[in-house]
C-alpha positions in Angstrom: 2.3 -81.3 -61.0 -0.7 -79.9 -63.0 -3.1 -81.3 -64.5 -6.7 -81.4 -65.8 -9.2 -83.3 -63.6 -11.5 -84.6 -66.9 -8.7 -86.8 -67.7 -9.5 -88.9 -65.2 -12.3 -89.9 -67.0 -10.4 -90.9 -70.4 -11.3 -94.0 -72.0 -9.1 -96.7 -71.9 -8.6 -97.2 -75.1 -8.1 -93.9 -76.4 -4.6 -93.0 -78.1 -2.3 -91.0 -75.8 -0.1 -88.4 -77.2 3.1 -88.3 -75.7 5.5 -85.3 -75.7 9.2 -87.1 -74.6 12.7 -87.9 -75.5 11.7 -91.8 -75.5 10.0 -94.0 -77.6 8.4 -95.7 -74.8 6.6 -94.5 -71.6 8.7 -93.8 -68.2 8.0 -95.8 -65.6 6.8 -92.9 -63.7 4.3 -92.1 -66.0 3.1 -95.1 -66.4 2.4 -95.3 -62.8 1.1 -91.6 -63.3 -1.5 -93.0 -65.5 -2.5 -96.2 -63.7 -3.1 -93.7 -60.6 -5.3 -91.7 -63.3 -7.2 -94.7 -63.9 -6.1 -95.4 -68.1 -4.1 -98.8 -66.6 -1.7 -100.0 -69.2 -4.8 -100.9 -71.7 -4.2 -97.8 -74.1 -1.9 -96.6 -77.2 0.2 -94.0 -77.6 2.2 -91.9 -79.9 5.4 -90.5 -79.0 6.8 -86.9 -80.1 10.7 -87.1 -79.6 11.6 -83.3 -80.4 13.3 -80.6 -78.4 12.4 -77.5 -80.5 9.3 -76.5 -79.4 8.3 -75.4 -83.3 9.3 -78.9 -84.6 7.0 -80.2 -81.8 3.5 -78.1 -82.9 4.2 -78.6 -85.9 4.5 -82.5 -85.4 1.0 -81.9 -83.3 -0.7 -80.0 -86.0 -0.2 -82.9 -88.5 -0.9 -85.5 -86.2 -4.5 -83.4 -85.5 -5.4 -84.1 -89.2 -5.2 -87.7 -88.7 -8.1 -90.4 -87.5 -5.8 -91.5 -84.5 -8.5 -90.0 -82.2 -6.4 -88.9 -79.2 -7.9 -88.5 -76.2 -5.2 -86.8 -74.1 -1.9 -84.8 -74.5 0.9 -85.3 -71.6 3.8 -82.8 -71.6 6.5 -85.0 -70.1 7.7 -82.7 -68.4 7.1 -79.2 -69.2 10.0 -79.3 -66.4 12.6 -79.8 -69.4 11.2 -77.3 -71.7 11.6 -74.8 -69.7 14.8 -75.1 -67.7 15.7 -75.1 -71.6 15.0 -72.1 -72.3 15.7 -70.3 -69.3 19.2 -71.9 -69.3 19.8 -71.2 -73.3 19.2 -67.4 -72.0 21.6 -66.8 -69.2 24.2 -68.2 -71.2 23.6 -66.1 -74.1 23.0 -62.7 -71.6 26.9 -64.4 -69.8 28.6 -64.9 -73.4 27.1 -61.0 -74.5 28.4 -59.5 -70.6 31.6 -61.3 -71.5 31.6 -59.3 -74.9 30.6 -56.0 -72.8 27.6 -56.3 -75.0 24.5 -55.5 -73.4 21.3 -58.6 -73.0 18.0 -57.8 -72.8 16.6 -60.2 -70.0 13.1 -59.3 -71.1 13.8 -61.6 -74.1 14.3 -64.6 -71.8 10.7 -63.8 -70.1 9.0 -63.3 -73.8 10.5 -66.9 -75.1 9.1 -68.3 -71.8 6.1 -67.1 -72.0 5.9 -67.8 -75.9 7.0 -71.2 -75.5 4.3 -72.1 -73.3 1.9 -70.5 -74.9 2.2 -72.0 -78.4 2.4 -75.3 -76.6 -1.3 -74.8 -74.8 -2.5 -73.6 -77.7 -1.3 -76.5 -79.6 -2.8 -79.3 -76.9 -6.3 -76.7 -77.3 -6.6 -77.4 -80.7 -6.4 -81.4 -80.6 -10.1 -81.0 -78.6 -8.5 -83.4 -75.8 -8.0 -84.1 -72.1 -4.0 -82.2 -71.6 -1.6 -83.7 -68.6 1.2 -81.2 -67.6 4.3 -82.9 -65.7 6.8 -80.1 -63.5 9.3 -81.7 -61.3 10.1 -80.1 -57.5 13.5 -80.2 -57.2 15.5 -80.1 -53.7 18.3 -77.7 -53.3 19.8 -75.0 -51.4 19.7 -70.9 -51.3 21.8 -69.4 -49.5 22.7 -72.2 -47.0 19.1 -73.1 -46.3 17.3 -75.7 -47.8 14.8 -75.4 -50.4 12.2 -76.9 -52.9 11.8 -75.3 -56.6 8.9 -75.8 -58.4 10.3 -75.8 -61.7 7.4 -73.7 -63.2 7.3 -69.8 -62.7 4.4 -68.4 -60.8 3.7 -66.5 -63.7 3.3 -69.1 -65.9 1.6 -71.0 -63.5 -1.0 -68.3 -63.1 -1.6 -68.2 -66.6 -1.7 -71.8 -67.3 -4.9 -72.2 -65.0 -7.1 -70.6 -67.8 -7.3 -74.3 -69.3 -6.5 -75.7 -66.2 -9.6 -77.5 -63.9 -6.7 -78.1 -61.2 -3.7 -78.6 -60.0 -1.9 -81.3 -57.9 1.4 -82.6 -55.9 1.8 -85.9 -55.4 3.1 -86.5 -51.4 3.9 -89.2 -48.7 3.3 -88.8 -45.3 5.7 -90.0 -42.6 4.6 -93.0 -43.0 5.1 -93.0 -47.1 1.6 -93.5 -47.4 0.7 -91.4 -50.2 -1.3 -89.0 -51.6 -2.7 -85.9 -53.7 -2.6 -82.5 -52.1 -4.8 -80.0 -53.6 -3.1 -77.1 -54.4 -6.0 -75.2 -56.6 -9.4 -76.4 -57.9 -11.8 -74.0 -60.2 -14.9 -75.1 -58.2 -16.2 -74.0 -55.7 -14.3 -70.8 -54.7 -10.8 -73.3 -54.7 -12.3 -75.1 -51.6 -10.4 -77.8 -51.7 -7.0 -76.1 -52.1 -4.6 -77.6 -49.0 -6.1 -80.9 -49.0 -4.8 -84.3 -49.2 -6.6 -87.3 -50.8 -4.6 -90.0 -49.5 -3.6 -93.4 -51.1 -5.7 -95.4 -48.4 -6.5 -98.6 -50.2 -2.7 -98.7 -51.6 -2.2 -99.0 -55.5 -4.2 -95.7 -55.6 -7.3 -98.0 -56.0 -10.3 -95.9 -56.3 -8.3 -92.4 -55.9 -9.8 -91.1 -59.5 -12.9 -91.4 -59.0 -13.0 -90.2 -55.2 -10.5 -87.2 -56.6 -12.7 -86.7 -59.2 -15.7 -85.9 -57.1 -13.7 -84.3 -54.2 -12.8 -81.6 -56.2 -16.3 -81.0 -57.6 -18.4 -81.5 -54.6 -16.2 -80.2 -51.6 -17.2 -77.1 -49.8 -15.5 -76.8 -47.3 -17.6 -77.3 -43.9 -17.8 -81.2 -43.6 -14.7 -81.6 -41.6 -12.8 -83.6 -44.0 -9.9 -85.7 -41.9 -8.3 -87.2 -44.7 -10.6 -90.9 -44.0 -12.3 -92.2 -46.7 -16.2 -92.7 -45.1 -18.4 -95.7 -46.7 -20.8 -98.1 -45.1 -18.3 -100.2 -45.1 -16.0 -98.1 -42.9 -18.2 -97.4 -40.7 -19.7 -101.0 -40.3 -15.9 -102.4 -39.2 -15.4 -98.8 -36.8 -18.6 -99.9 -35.0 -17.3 -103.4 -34.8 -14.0 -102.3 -33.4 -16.5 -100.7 -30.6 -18.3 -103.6 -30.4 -21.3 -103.1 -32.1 -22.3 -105.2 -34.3 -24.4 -105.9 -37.1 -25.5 -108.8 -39.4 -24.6 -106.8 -42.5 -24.4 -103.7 -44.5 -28.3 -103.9 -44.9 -28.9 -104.3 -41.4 -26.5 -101.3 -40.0 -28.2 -99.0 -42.7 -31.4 -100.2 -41.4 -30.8 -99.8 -37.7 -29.1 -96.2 -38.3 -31.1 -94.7 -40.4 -28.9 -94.9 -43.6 -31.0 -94.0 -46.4 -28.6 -91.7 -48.7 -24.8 -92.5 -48.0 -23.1 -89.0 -47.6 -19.8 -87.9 -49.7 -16.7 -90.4 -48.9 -15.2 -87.3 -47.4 -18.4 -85.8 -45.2 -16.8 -86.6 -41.7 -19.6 -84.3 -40.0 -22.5 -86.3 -42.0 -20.9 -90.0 -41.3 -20.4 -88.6 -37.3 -24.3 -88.6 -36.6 -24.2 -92.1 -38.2 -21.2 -92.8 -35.7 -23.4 -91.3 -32.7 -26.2 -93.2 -33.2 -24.3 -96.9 -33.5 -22.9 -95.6 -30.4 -26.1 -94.9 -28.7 -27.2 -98.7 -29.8 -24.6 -100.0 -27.4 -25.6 -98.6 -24.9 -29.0 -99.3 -24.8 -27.9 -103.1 -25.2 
């Protein structure tokens, strides 16, 4: 899954522009879009169209309009191109079958064309853009085997307008999450990490993905916890320390300026020093 991080910050009532088959949203992008913080307070417009012309075209005329969109989702750029890709090695089978001879390069320019006049298209509405690709299980050669259903190369060139990509993940314990597979900032620090799902509902995962992203660099130890004051007051509790409040503990500790959520090396000297306090009691 790829997508652009500023969404995340869309106003709930702007229009969303969909690019699907249905006239109404799929439940799993409406779950997709609760995680990304729009709820189900929001319009949208649906473009039902498979030709990829008919579909710009569609968004070109829409761009002249007032409807103020503030975000494109491809849904799923999965299906656009396994169309393509498919149309061409049935056309380079049917020519073989002829003893005509197929240029595969053709199949790599429409790919490449395809997507190209799609971004530009999403670039020109002056909006937040959502790509959707699937992973699909299967098997190669007798082994086992994911597919990401977009081409490295495509990928690659897709992250000029891109501020990230994502997977969404479970754990063994189908607790899940958001693992980082590139970020623009700082020198893709946070690529290979996981924001996990740890207040359920993916409450407050935006905003705490939002700023991970930004603000990571790399050397606070980042466990996959989400730190606070108020993780910290019930860890001290659990080893019996205790406080009156919030107030109190930040007062006793030393808490002037809360670290980063994700700062496990700044939250431990907090950690050492409620742990100190019980001993001297």
């Amino acid at each position: 899954m790829s997508l652009e991080i500023s969404f995340l910050s869309i106003l709930l009532r702007s229009v969303l522009l969909l690019i699907n088959h249905v006239d109404r949203l799929p439940l799993g992008l409406c779950c997709l879009l609760r995680f990304l913080g729009m709820g189900t307070n929001f319009d949208f417009i649906s473009i039902r169209e498979s030709d990829v012309l008919k579909i710009t075209a569609e968004m070109s005329r829409l761009s002249k309009t007032d409807h103020g969109f503030g975000t494109v989702v491809y849904d799923s750029g999965t299906a656009i191109l396994d169309d393509v890709q498919s149309q061409g090695r049935l056309q380079e089978a049917a020519a073989k079958a002829k003893g005509e001879k197929f240029n595969l390069d053709n199949i790599h320019k429409n790919k490449a064309d395809t997507m190209r006049v799609l971004r530009m298209a999403a670039l020109k509405l002056h909006c937040n853009v959502l790509w959707i690709f699937h992973l699909e299980d299967g098997m190669q050669s007798g082994k086992a085997r994911v597919r990401t259903t977009i081409p490295t190369t495509e990928l690659e060139r897709l992250k000029s307008n891109l501020n990230a990509i994502m997977t969404i993940v479970k754990d063994a314990k189908n607790t899940r999450g958001m693992r980082i597979e590139w970020s623009r900032y700082n020198n893709n620090a946070a690529a290979g990490q996981t924001i996990w799902d740890t207040e359920g509902m993916w409450r407050g995962a935006p905003d705490r993905i939002h700023d991970f992203i930004r603000d990571y660099k790399g050397d606070e130890q980042y466990n996959g916890n989400a730190y606070s004051t108020a993780f910290l007051m019930k860890y001290l509790a659990e080893k019996n320390v205790n406080f009156l409040d919030v107030a109190q503990m930040k007062s006793k500790l030393g808490v002037v300026n809360e670290p980063a959520w994700w700062d496990r090396k700044s939250w431990a000297v907090y950690i050492e020093k409620g742990m100190k306090l019980a001993v001297e009691v």
